[in-house]
ZAMARGU-4260 file (C-alpha; in steps of 0.2 Angstrom, whole numbers, plus 5000, padded with zeros to 4 digits):
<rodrens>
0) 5943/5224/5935 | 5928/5215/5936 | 5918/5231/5939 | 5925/5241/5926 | 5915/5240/5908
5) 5923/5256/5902 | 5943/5251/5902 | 5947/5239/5888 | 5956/5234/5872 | 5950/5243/5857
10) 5953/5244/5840 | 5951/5232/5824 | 5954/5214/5821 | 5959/5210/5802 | 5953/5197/5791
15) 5966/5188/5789 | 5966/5183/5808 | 5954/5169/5802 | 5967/5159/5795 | 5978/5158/5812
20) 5963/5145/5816 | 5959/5137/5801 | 5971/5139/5788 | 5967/5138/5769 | 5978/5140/5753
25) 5982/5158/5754 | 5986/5164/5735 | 5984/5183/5735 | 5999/5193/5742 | 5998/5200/5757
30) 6009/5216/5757 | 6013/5215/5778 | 5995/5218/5784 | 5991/5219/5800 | 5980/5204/5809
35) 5975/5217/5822 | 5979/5234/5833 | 5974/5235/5849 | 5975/5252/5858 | 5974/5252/5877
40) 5966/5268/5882 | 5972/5277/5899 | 5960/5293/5894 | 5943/5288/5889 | 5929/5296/5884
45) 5910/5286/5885 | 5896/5296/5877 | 5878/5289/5879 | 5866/5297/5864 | 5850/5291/5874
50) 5853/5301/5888 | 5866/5315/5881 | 5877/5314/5894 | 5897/5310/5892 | 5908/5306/5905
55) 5927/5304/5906 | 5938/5290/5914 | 5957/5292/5919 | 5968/5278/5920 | 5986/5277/5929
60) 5994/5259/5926 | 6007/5251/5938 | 6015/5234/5938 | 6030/5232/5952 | 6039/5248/5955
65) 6033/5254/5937 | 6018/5267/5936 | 6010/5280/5922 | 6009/5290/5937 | 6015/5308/5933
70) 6019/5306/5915 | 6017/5317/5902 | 6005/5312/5890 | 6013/5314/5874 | 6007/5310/5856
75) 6016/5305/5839 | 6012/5318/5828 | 6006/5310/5811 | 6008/5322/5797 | 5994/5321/5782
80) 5999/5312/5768 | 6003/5322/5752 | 5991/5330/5741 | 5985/5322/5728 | 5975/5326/5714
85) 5956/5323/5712 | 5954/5307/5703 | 5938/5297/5698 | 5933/5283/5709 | 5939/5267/5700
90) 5933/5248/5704 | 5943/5233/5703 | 5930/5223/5692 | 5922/5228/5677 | 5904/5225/5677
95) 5907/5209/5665 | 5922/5205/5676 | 5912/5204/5693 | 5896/5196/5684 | 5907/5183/5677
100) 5913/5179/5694 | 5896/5178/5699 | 5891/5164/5685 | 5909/5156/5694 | 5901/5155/5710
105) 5884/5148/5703 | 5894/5134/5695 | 5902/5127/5711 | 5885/5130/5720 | 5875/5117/5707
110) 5892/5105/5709 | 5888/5106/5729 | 5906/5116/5732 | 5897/5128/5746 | 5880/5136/5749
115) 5885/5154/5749 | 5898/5165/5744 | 5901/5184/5748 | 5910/5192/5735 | 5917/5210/5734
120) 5924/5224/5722 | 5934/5237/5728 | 5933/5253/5725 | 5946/5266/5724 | 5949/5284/5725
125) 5963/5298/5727 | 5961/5306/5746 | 5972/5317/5754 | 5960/5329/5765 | 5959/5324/5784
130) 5952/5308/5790 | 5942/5318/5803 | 5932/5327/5790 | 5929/5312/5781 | 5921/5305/5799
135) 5910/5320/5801 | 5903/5317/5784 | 5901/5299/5785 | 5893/5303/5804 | 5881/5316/5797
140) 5875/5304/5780 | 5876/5286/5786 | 5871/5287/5804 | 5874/5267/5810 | 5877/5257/5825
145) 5894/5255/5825 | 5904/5273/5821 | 5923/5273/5821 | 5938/5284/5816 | 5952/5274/5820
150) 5970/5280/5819 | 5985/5269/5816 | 5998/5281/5810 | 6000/5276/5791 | 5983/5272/5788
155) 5966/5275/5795 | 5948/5265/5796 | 5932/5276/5793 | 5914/5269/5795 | 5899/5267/5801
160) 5894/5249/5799 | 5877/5245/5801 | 5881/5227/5807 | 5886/5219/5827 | 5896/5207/5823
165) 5897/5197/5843 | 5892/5206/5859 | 5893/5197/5876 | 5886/5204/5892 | 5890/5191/5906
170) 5884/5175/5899 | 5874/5182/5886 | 5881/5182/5869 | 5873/5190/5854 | 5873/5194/5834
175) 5864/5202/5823 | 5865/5194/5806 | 5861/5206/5790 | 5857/5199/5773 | 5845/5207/5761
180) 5846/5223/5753 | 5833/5234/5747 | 5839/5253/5738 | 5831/5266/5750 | 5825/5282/5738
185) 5816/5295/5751 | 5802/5290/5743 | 5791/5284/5754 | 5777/5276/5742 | 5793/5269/5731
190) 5804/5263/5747 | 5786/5254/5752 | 5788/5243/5738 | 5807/5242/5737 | 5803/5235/5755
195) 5789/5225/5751 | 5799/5217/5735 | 5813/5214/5748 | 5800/5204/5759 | 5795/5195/5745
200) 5810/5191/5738 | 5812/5170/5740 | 5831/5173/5736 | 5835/5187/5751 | 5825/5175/5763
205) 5837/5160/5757 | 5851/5172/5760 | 5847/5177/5777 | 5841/5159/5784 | 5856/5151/5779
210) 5866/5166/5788 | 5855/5163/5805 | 5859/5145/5803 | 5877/5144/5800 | 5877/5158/5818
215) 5864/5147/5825 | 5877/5134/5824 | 5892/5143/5830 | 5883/5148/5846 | 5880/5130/5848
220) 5899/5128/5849 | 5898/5137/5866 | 5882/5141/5871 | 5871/5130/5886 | 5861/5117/5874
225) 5842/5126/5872 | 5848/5143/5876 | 5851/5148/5856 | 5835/5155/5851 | 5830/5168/5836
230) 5821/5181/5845 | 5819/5193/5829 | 5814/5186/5811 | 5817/5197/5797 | 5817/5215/5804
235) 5818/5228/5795 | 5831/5240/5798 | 5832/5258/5788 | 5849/5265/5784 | 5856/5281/5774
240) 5853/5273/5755 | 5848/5253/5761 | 5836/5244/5768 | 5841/5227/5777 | 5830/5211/5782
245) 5840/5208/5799 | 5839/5192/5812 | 5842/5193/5829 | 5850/5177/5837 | 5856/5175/5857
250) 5861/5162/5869 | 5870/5161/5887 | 5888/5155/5887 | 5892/5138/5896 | 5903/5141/5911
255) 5916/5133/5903 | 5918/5147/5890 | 5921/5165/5890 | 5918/5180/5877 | 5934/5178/5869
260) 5929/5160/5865 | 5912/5167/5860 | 5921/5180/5847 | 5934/5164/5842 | 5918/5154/5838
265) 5909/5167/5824 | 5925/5172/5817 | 5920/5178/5804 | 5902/5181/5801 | 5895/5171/5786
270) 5885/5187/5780 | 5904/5193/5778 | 5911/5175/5771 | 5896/5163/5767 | 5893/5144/5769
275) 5901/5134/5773 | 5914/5146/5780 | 5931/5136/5775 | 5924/5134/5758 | 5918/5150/5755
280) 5934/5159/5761 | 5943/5147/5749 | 5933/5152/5733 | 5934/5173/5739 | 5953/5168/5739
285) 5954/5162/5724 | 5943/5174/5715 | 5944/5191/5723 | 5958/5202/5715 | 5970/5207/5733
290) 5969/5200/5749 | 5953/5210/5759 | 5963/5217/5773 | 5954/5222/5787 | 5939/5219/5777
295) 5925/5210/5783 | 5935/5210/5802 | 5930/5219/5815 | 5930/5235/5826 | 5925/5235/5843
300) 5931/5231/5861 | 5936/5217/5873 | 5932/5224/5889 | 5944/5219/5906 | 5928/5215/5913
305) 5924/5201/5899 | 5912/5209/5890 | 5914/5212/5873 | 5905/5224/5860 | 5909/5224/5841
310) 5904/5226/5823 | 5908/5220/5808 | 5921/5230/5796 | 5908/5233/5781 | 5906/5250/5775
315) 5922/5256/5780 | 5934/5267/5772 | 5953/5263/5773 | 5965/5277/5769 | 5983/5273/5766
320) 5997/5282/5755 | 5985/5295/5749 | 5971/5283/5742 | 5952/5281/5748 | 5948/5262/5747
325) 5929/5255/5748 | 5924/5236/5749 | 5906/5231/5745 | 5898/5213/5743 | 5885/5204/5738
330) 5880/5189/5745 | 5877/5175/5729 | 5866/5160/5731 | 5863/5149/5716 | 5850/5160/5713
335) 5858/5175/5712 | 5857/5184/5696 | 5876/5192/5692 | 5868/5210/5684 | 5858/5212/5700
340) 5874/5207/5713 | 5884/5218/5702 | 5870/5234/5706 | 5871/5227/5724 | 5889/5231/5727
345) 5889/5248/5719 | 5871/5253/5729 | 5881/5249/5745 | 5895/5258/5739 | 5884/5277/5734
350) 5886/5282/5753 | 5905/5281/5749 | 5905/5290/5733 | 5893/5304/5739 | 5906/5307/5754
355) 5919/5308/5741 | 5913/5321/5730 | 5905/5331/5745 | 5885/5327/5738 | 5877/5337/5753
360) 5860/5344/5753 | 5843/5343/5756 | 5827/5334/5746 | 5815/5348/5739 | 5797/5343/5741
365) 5786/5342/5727 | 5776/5359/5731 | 5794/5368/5730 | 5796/5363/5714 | 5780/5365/5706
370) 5779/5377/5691 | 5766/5389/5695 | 5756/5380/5679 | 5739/5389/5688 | 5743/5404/5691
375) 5728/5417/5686 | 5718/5400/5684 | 5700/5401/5695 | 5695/5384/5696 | 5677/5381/5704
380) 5678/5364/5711 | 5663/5355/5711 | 5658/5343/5728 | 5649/5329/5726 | 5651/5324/5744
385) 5666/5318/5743 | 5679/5312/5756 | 5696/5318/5746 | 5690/5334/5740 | 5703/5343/5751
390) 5718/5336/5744 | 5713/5337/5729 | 5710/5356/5730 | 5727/5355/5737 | 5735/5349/5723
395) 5726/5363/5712 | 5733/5374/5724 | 5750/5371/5723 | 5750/5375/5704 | 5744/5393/5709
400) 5726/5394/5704 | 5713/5400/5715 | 5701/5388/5720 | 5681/5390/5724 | 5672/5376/5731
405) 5653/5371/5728 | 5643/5357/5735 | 5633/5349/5721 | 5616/5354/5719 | 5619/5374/5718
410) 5611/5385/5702 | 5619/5382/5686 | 5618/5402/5685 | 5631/5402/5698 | 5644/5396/5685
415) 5641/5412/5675 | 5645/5422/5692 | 5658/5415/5696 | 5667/5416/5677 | 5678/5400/5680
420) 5696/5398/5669 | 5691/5379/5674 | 5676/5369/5681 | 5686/5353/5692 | 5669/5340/5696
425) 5678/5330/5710 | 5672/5312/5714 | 5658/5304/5727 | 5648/5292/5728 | 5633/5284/5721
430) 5630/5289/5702 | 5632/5304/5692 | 5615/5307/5688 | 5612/5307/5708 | 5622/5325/5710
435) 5616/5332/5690 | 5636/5330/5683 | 5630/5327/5667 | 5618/5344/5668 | 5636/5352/5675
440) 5645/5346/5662 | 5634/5351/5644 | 5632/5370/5654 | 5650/5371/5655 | 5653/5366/5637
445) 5638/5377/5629 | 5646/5392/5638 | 5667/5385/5634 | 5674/5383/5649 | 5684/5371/5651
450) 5683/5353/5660 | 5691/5339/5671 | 5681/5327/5679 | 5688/5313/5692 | 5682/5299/5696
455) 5660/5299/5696 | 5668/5317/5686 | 5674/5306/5672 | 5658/5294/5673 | 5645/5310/5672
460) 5657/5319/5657 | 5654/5298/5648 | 5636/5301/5651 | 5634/5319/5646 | 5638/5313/5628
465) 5628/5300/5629 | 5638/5286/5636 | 5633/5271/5647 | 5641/5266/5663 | 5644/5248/5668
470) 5649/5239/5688 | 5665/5231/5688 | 5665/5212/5695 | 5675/5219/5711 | 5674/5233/5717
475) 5690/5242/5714 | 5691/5253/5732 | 5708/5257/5741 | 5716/5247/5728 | 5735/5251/5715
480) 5733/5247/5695 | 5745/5253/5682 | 5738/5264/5670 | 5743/5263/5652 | 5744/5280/5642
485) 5743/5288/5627 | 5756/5303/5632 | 5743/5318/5628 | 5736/5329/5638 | 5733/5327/5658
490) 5748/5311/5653 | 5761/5321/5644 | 5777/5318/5649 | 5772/5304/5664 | 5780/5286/5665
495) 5774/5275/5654 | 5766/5266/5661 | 5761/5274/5678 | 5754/5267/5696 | 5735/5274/5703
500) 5725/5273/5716 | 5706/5269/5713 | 5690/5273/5722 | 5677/5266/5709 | 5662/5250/5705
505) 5657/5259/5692 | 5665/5261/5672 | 5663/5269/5656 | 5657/5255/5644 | 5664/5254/5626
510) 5651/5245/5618 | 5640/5264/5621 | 5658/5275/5622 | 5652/5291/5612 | 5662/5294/5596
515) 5663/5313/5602 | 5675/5305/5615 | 5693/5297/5614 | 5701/5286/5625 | 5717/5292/5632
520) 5722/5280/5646 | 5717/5263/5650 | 5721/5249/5664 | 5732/5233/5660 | 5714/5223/5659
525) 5707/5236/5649 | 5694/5246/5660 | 5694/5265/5653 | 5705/5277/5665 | 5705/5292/5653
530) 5695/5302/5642 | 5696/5319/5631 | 5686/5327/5622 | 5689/5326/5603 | 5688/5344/5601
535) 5681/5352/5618 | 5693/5356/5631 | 5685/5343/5642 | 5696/5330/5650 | 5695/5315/5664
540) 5702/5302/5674 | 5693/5288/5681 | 5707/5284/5696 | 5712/5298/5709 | 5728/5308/5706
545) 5727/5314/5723 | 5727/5296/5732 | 5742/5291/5740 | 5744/5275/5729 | 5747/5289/5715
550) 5761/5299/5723 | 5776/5291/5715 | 5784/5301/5705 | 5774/5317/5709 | 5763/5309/5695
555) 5746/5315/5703 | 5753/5331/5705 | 5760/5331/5688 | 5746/5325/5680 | 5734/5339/5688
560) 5751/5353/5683 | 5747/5345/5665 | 5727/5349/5668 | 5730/5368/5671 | 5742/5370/5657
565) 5732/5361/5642 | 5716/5363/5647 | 5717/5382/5648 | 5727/5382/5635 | 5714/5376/5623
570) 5701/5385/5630 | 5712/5401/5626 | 5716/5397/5609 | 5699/5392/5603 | 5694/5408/5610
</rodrens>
């Protein structure tokens, strides 16, 4: 029916099926897998997420004097396949196996033997649990476009595959091309750059272009002359584990042609294959270790209204004969480097392994975690107008300590009142000398409390001992550096080196550094980040552990855990 979108054909279409079409010189055995199964579904149920509603479509089927009509809908009962012991997940390719294949590929790319080549390991595990459970698992850590359970007796297809492979709506036909891949952490600062590398990257722009091209092409096979365009460049798209850079490609059918011969046409998508096709699906023949199956086919359905919906099988879990089996590939240009495909496969491949072994759970924020490194530590924060002087109270905070806040300019008598375990002098603007820091500073050391300045904090401790300040060439506002350490102190235990974020013109200058002081960080171009006290327990940064450009890792945090724990710590033993 031309009015009915809901009734049609649906299952999965193999890999093989490609080569009814366009043969090549099939070497791997092939062990009677299927080319596709279709289902026909008389009971149908259509869920729509946007809206939360489901509805539910009945079919009877006649043909001549035959009908469904009164008969019992009955079943086969599939019985679960025998337990099986836990094993570890295995690949087919050592890493120097699948690398070396790698080098292969780059090889026939300098002779000009194709473009692109998608290469895959398989991965392989004992299963025997239900296939349902394994869906519900999958559903709940990888939520993607295209979710499927599908159930052919002796073996079942699992996956949520992020990627359409062809739809059609009437005359419009589109695809979705994926190529790029960036490891998503849950860190938002590190995933920014993961993202921004991706963006960057000249070899996952190559990838992807050559992919829209190669589809740009086979729309032009069927598709009215002007109506292919790109209507999305590059998007990115978040998943469970990944980032992708994604294109979006459509054009309207010529009346001439239909959705079947839209889905004939892409068969199969070169982010499955690679470029050009026949020679790529030559060389994955000729190197990959078994024949992929269903593989890099797809799921979906071919509606009896002409419509057709599906995605590409990637992600996918194929159960058969009490084995788990997992495909993942890189996509390798000449550029490619083989260790980094190699790392490619298995990052697409953690979703499966965490469904495997059940890895369930929540991230724990950083303030869950915290030691209590401040507990019973007053801290009198000293405010030299300062914007960030609430996170940065914050942080102190979450170590345990009880904070007091001063705006400068308040009697030094008051420190004496207040019997701080620690004087914190924040940043601000301007110079030291405009808010007395160094006057704070030599009060605190002649009565031994203890010290950490930030920022204009680390410029007025510098000129307390009698230290000069310099301006920087640019103005270093807003902006990342990686900080070079020592490992002592407020840096014990934090990568090596670190990224910060900086608010400051001016610097402590080491022609005048005063030989009372030590140096215990410094940026890549050598500007001063961090100063101690040779035997005082005073302490500073110059950069802001409480900016966002310093939150990876919990280094700010850690940094200011690392305050609380050796500065008081001096302070008590030289007491």
């Amino acid at each position: 029916s031309h009015e009915d979108s809901r009734l049609a054909l649906v299952g999965a279409f193999g890999y093989d099926l490609l080569f009814q079409f366009d043969p090549i010189q099939l070497k791997l055995p092939r062990h009677g897998s299927k080319d596709l199964h279709l289902f026909l579904c008389d009971d149908i149920y259509y869920m729509d997420r946007k809206r939360e509603t489901i509805e539910r479509y009945e079919y009877e089927f006649a043909r001549d004097t035959l009908s469904t009509s009164g008969l019992e809908r009955t079943a086969q009962t599939i019985r679960p396949s025998e337990p099986t012991e836990p094993s570890e997940i295995t690949s087919d390719h050592t890493a120097e196996e699948y690398m070396a294949k790698v080098e292969a590929v780059r090889q026939g790319m300098r002779q000009g033997d194709y473009y692109e080549v998608v290469l895959r390991q398989t991965f392989r595990a004992n299963y025997s649990a239900s296939p349902s459970a394994l869906f519900e698992r999958i559903q709940k850590a990888s939520p993607s476009p295209y979710e499927f359970l599908l159930q052919f007796g002796e073996e079942q297809l699992i996956g949520a595959s992020p990627e359409m492979f062809v739809r059609v709506e009437g005359p419009r036909v589109e695809t979705c091309p994926i190529a790029g891949t960036a490891r998503r952490t849950g860190d938002p600062l590190r995933d920014a750059e993961n993202i921004r590398e991706l963006l960057n990257s000249a070899k996952e722009e190559s990838e992807l272009t050559m992919c829209s091209d190669v589809d740009r092409n086979d729309k032009s096979r069927v598709c009215v002359p002007g109506s292919v365009r790109v209507i999305g460049r590059r998007l990115i798209e978040s998943y469970a584990g990944l980032f992708h850079t994604v294109d979006h490609v459509e054009g309207i059918l010529e009346p001439r042609f239909d959705s079947l011969d839209a889905f004939l046409t892409h068969m199969w998508a070169v982010t499955i294959i690679g470029a050009p096709k026949k020679a790529a699906a030559q060389a994955i023949e000729n190197l990959e270790k078994e024949a992929r199956g269903w593989y890099g086919g797809a799921i979906g359905m071919i509606s009896l209204n002409g419509d057709i919906n599906t995605g590409i099988l990637i992600r996918t879990i194929h159960l058969k004969d009490g084995a788990a089996r997992y495909s993942a590939g890189a996509t390798l240009l000449y550029d490619s480097v083989p260790a980094q495909e190699h790392q490619e496969c298995r990052t697409k491949a953690t979703g499966f392994f965490r469904a495997l072994h059940a890895l369930e759970g929540h991230a724990v924020s950083a303030s869950e975690t915290a030691t209590p490194t401040g507990a019973a530590v007053r801290l009198l924060l000293v405010d030299n107008d300062d914007c960030f002087i609430h996170t940065l109270a914050n942080y102190a905070r979450q170590t345990g300590a009880e904070v007091v806040t001063y705006r400068a300019g308040f009697p030094l008598e008051l420190i004496h009142e207040i019997a701080p375990s620690l004087l914190l002098i924040s940043p601000g603007p301007g110079r030291p000398r405009d808010f007395g820091v160094p006057e704070v500073v030599k009060y605190a050391a002649a009565a031994g409390i203890p010290v950490f300045g930030v920022c204009l904090g680390l410029q007025g401790i510098v000129e307390a001992f009698g230290g000069e300040l310099g301006i920087l060439d640019y103005p270093m506002h807003g902006k990342p550096s990686l900080v070079n350490h020592r490992g002592v102190g407020a840096f014990e235990g934090l990568p090596h080196p670190f990224k910060v974020g900086r608010y400051h013109s001016l610097f402590a200058e080491r022609g005048s550094f005063p030989a009372c002081l030590e140096v215990t960080a410094e940026t890549e171009d050598g500007v001063i980040m961090g100063v101690r006290h040779r035997e005082l327990p005073i302490e500073a940064v110059q950069f802001h552990p409480e900016s966002i450009l310093s939150l990876e890792g919990d280094c700010g945090l850690k940094l200011i855990q690392n305050v609380m724990r050796s500065l008081c710590a001096h302070a008590a033993a030289s007491s």
